[in-house]
C-alpha positions in Angstrom: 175.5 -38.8 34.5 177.0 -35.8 35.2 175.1 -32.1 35.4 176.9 -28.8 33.5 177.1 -26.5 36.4 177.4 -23.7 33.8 174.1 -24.9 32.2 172.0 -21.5 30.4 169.4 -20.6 32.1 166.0 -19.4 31.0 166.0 -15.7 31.0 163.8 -13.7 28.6 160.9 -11.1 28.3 157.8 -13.4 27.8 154.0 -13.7 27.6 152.5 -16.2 30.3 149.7 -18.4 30.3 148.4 -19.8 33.0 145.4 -22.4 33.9 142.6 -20.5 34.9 142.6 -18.1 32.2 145.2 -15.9 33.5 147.8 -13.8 30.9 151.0 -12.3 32.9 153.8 -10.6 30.9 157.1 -9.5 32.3 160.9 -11.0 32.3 160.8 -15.0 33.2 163.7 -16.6 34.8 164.1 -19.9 36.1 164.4 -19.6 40.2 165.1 -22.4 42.8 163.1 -22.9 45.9 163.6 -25.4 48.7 165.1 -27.4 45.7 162.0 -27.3 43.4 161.8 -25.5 40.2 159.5 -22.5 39.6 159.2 -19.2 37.4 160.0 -15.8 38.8 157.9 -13.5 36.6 159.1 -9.6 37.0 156.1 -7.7 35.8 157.3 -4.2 35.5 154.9 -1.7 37.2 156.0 1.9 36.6 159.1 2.7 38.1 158.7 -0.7 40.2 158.3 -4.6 39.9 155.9 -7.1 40.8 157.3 -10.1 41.2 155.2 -13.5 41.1 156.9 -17.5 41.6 155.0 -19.8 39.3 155.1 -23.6 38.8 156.1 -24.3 35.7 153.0 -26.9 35.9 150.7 -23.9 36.1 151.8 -22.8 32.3 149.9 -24.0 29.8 151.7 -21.7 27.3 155.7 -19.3 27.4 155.8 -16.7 24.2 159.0 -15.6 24.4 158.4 -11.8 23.1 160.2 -8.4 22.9 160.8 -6.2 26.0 158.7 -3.6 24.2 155.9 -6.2 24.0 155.8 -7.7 27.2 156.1 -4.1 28.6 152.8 -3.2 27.2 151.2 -6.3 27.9 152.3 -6.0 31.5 150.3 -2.9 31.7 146.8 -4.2 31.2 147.3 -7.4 32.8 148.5 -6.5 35.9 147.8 -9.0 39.2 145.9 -8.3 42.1 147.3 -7.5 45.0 147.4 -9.2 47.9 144.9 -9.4 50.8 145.4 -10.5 54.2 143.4 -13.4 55.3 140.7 -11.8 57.7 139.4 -14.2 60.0 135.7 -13.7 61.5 135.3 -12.8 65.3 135.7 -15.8 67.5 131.9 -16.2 68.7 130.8 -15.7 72.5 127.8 -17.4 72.4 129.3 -20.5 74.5 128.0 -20.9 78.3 131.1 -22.2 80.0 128.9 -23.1 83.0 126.6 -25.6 80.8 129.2 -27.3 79.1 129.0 -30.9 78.1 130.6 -33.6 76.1 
């Protein structure tokens, strides 16, 4: 079996749905990683893009739509951004002298 290195690629303005009840719109393309398969979803943002990797596994439902669509879609179901992890302040209530195990 032999693979067709010049093989189309997915590449198209689209609606995403995604388990947990979360809509994304933007421009989907297929995007290797460490030799798995994912999603890179370019959510327009202004004058900017967000871009967000997705397993395909995490898709429940692709719409291929318009860029017009997926434009205004895009606007009112933007992602969150992220956070830093903060991690809470090491505690200093050991007495090193009293130690045991």
């Amino acid at each position: 079996m032999t693979t067709d290195q010049n093989a189309e690629t997915f590449n198209e303005w689209a609606i995403l749905e995604l388990f947990g009840h979360i809509r994304r719109a933007g421009r989907v393309r297929e995007q290797e990683i460490a030799g798995q398969g994912f999603l890179r979803l370019d959510i327009p943002d202004g004058d900017s893009w967000i871009t967000q990797l997705i397993s395909p596994k995490a898709i429940y439902a692709l719409t291929p739509t318009t860029e017009e669509l997926a434009r205004a879609a895009a606007t009112r179901w933007q992602p969150e951004p992220v956070h830093p992890w903060e991690l809470p302040a090491a505690s200093t209530d050991i007495d090193d002298e009293e130690t045991t195990f």
